[in-house]
MMTF fields as JSON, N, C-alpha, C and O atoms, coordinates in Angstrom:
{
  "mmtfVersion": "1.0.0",
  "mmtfProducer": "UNKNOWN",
  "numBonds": 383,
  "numAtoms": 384,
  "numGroups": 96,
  "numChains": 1,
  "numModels": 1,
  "chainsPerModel": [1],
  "groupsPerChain": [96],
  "chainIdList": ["A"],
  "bondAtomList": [4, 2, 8, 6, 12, 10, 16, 14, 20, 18, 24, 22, 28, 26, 32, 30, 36, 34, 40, 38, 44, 42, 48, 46, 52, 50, 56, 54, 60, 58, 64, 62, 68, 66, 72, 70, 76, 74, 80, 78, 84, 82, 88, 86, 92, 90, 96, 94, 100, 98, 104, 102, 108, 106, 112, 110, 116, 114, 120, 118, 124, 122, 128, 126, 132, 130, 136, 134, 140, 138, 144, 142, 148, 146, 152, 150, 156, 154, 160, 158, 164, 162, 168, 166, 172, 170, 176, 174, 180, 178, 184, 182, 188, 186, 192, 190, 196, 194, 200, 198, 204, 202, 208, 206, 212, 210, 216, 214, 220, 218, 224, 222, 228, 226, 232, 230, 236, 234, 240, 238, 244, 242, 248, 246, 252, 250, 256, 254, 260, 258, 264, 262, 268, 266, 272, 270, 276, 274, 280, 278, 284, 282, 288, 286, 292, 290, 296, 294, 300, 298, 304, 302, 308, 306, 312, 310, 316, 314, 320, 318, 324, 322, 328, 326, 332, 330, 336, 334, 340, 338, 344, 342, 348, 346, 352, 350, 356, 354, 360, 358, 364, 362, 368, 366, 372, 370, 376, 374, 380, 378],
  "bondOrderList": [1, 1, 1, 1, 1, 1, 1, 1, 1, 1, 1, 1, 1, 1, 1, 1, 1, 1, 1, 1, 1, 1, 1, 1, 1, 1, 1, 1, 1, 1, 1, 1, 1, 1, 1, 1, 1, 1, 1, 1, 1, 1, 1, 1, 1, 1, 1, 1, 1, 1, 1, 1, 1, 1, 1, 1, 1, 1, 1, 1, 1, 1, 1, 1, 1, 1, 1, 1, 1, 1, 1, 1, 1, 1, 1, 1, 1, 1, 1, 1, 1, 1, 1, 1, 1, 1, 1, 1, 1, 1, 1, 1, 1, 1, 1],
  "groupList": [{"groupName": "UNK", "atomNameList": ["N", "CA", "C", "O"], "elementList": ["N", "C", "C", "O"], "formalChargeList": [0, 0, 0, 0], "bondAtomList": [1, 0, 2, 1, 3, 2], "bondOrderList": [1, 1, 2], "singleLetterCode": "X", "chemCompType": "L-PEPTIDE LINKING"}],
  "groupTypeList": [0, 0, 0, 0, 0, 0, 0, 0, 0, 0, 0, 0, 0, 0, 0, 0, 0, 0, 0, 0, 0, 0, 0, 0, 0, 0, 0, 0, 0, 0, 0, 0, 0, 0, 0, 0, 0, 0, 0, 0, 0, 0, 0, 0, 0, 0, 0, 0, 0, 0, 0, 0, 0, 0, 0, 0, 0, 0, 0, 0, 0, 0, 0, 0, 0, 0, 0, 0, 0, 0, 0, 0, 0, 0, 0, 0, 0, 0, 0, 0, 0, 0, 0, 0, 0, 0, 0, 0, 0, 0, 0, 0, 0, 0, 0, 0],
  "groupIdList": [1, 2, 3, 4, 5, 6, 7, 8, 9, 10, 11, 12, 13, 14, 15, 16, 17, 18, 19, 20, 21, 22, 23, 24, 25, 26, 27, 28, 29, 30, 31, 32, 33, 34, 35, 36, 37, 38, 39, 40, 41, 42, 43, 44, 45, 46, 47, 48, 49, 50, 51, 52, 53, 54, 55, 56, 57, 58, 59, 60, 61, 62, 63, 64, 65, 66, 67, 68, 69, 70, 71, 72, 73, 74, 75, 76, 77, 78, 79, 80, 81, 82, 83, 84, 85, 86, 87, 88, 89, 90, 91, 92, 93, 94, 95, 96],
  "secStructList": [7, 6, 6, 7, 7, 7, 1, 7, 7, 7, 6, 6, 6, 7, 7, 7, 7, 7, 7, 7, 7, 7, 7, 2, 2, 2, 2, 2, 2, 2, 2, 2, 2, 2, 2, 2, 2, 6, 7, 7, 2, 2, 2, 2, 2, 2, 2, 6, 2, 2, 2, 2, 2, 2, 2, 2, 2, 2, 2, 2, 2, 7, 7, 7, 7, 7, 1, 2, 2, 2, 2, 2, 2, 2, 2, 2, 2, 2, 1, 7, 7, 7, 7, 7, 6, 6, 6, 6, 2, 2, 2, 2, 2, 2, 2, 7],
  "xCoordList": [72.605, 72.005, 73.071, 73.89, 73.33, 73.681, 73.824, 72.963, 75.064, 75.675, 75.245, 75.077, 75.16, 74.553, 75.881, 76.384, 76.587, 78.018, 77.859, 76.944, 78.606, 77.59, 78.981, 79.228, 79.652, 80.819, 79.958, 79.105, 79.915, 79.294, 80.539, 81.712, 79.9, 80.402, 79.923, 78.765, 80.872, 80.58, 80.494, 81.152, 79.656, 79.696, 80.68, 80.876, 81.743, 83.136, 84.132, 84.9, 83.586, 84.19, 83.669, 84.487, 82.724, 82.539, 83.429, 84.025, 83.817, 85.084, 84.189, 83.161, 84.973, 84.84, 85.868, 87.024, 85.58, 86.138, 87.048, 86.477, 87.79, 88.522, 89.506, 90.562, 89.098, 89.476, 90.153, 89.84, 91.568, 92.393, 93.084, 93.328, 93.527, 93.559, 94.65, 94.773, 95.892, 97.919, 98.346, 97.779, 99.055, 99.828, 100.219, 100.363, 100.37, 100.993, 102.734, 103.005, 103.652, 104.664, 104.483, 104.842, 103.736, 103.515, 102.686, 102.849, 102.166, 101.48, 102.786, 102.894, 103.644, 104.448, 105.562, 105.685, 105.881, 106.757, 105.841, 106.476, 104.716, 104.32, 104.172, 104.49, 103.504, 103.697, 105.078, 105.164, 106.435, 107.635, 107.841, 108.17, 107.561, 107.78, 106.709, 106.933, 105.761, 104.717, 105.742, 106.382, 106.03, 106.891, 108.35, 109.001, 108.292, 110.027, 109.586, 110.128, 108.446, 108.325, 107.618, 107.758, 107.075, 106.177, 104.858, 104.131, 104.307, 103.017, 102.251, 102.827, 100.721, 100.165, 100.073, 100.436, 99.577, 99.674, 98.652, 98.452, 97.924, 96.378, 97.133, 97.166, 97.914, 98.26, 98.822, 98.466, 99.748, 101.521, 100.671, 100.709, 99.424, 98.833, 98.112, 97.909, 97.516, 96.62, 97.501, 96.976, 98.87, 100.092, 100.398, 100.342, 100.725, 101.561, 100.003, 100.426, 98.967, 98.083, 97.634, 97.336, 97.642, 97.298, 98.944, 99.2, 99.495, 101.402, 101.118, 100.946, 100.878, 100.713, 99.721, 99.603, 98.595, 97.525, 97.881, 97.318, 98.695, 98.798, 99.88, 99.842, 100.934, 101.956, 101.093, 101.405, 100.082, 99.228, 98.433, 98.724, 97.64, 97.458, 98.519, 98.372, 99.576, 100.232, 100.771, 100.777, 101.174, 101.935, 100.657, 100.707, 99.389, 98.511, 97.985, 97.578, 98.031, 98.301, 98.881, 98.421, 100.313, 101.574, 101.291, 100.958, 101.506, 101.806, 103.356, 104.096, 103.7, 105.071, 105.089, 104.153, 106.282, 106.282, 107.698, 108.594, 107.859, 109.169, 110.018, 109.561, 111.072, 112.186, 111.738, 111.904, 110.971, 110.934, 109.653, 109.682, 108.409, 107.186, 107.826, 107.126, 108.935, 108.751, 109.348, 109.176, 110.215, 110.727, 109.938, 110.396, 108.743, 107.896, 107.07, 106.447, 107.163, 106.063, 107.07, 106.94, 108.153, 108.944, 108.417, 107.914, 108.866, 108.955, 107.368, 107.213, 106.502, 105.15, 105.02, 104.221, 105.455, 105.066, 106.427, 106.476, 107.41, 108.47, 107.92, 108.05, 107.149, 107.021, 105.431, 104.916, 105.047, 102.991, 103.112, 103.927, 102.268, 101.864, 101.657, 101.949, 101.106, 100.185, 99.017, 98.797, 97.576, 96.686, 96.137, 96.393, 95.243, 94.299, 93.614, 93.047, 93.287, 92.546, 90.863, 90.14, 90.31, 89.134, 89.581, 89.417, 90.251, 90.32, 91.299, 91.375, 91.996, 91.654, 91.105, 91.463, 90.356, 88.607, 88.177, 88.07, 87.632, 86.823, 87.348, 86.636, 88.669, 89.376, 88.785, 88.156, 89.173, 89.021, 87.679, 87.565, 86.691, 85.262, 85.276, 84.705, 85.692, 85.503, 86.087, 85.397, 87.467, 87.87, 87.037, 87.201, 86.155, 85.055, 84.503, 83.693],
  "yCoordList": [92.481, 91.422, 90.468, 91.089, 89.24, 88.031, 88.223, 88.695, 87.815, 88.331, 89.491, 89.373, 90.499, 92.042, 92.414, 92.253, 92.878, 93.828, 95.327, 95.862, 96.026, 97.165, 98.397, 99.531, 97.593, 98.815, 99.229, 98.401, 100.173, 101.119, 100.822, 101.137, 100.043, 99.969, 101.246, 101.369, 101.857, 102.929, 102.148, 101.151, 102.753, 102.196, 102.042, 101.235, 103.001, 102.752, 101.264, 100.534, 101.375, 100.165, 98.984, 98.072, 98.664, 97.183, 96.774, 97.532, 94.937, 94.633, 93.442, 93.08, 92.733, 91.254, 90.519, 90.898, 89.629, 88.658, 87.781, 87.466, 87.542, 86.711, 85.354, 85.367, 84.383, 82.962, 82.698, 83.015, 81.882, 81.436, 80.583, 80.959, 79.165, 77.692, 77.945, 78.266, 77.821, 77.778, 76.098, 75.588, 75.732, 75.058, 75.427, 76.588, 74.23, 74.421, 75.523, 76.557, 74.924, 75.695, 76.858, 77.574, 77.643, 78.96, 79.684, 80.893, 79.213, 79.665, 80.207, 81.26, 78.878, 79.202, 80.839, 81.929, 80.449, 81.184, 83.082, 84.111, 83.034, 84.122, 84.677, 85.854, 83.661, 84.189, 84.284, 85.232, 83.684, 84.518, 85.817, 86.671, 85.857, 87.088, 88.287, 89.465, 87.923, 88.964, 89.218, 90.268, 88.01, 88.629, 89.533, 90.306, 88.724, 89.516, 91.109, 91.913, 91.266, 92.756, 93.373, 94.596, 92.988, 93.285, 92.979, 93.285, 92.413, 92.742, 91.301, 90.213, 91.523, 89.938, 89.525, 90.344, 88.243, 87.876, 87.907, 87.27, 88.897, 89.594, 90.834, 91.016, 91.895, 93.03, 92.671, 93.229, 91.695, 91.458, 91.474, 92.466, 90.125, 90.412, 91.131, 91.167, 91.928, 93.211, 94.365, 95.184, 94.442, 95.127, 94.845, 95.548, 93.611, 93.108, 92.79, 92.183, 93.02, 92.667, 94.319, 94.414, 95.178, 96.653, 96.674, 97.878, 96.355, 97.0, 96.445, 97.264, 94.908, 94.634, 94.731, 94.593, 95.076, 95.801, 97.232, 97.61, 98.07, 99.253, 99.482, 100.524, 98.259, 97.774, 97.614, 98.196, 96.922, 96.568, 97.711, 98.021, 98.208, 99.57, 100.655, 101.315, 100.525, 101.603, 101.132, 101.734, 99.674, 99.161, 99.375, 99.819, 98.657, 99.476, 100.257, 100.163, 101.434, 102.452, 103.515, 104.412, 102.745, 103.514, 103.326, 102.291, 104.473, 104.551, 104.394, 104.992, 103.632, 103.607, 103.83, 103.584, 104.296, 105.068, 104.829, 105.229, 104.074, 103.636, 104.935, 105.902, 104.986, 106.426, 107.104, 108.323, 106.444, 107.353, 107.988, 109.2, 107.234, 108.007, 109.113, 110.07, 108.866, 110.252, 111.56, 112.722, 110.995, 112.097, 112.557, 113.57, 112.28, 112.915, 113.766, 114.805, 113.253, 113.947, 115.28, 116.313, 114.698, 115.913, 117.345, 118.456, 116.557, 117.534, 118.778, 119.947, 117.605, 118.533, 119.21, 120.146, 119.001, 120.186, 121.413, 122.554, 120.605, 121.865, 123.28, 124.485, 122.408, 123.036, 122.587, 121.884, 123.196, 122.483, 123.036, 123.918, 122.494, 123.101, 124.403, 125.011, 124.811, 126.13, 125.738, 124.852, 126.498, 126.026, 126.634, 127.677, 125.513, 126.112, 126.998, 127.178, 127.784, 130.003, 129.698, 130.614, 127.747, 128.04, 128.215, 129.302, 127.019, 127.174, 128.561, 128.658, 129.564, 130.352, 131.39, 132.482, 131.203, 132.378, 131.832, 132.615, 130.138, 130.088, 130.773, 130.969, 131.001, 131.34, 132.959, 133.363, 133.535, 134.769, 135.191, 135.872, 134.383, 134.346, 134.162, 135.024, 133.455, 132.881, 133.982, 134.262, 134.735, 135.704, 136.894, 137.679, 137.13, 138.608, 138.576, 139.441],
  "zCoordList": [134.133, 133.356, 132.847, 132.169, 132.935, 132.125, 130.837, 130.095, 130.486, 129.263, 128.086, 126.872, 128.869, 128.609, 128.714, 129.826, 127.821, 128.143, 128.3, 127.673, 129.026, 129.883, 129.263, 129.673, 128.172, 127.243, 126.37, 126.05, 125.92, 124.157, 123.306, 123.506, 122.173, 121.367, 119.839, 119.441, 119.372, 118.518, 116.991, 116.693, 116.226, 114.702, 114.202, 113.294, 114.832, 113.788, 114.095, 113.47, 115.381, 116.499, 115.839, 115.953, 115.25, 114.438, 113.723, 112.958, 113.868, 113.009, 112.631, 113.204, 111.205, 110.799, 110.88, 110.69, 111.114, 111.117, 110.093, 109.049, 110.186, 108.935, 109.014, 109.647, 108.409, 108.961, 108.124, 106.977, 108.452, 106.829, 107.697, 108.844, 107.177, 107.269, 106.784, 105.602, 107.82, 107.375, 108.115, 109.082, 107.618, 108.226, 109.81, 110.193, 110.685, 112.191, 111.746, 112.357, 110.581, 110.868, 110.723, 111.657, 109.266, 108.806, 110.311, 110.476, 110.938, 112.31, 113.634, 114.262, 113.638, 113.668, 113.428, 113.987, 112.805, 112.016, 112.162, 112.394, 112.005, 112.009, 113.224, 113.395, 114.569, 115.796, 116.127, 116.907, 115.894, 115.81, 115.698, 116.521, 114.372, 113.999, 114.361, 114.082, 114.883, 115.792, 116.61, 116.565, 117.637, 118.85, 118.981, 119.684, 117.628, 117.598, 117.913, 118.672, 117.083, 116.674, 117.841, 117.876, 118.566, 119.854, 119.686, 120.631, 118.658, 118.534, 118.646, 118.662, 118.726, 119.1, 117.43, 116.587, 117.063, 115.993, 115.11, 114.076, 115.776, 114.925, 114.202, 112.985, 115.494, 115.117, 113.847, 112.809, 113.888, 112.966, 111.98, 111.253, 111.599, 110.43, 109.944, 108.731, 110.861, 110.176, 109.572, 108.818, 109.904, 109.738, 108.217, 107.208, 108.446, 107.469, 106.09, 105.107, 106.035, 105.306, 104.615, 103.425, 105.273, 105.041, 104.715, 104.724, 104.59, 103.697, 102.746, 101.843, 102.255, 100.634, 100.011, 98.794, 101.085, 99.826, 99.392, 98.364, 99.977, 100.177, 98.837, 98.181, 98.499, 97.794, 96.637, 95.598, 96.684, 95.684, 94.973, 93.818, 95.515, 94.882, 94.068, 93.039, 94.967, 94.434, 92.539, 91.466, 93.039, 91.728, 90.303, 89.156, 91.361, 90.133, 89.377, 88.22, 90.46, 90.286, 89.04, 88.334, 89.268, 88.93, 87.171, 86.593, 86.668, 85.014, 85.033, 85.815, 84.203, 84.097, 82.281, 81.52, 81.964, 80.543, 80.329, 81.072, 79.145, 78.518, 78.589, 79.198, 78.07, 78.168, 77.188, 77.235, 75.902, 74.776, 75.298, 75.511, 75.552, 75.947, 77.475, 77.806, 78.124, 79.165, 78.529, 78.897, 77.308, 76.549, 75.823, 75.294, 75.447, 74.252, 75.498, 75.277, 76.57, 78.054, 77.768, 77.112, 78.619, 78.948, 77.725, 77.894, 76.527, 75.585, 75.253, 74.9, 75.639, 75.35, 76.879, 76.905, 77.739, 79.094, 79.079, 79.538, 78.356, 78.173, 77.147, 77.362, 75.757, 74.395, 74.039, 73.17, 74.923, 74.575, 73.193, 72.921, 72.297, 70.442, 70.724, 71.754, 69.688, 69.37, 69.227, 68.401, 70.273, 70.339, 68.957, 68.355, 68.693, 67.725, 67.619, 68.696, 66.809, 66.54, 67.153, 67.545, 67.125, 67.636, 69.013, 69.566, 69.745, 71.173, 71.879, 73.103, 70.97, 71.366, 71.182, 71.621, 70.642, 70.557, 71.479, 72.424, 71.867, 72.805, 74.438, 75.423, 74.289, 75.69, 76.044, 77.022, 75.065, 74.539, 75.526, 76.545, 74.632, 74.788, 76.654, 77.322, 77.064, 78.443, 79.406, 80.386, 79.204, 79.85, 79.892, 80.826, 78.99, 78.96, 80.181, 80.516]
}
C-alpha cells in the first residue's frame, strides 16, 4: 500500500519533536562540534541536552550545609542524645 510503512513501530519507539530558532553561526558551530565528536547533530544535542538537565537536577538536588551545620551533623550521628523514657517504652513495646 502507498505510504503504509510496513516497520512496527513499538510504544516505547514514539518520539517528539522539538524546534528551536539559533542563529546560521550557533548552527554552525554546533554541527562542528557534532562532527568533531562523531555524532549527527540531533545525537550531539540530545547528548549535550540530557548532561545539563542531568547537571540541573543534581545541583538541585544537592543540600549543601555550611561547615558549622556539617559539624553539628557530624556530631549528632557520632553522639545521637538520649532518647526520651516515652520513646523508649514505645520501642520496648514494639520488640514484644
Amino acid at each position: 500500500m502507498p505510504g503504509v510503512s510496513t516497520k512496527k513501530r513499538s510504544e516505547n519507539a514514539k518520539t517528539d519533536r522539538v524546534i528551536a530558532r539559533v542563529s546560521a553561526e550557533v548552527k554552525r558551530r554546533w554541527q562542528r562540534a557534532a562532527t568533531l565528536r562523531g555524532q549527527t547533530l540531533s545525537d550531539f544535542l540530545i547528548v549535550a541536552v540530557n548532561n545539563a538537565t542531568e547537571e540541573t537536577f543534581d545541583t538541585e538536588n544537592r543540600i549543601e550545609l555550611s561547615e558549622r551545620d556539617q559539624l553539628a551533623l557530624a556530631e549528632l550521628l557520632l553522639n545521637p542524645p538520649e532518647l526520651p523514657e516515652v520513646l523508649k517504652a514505645a520501642l520496648r513495646e514494639q520488640m514484644k
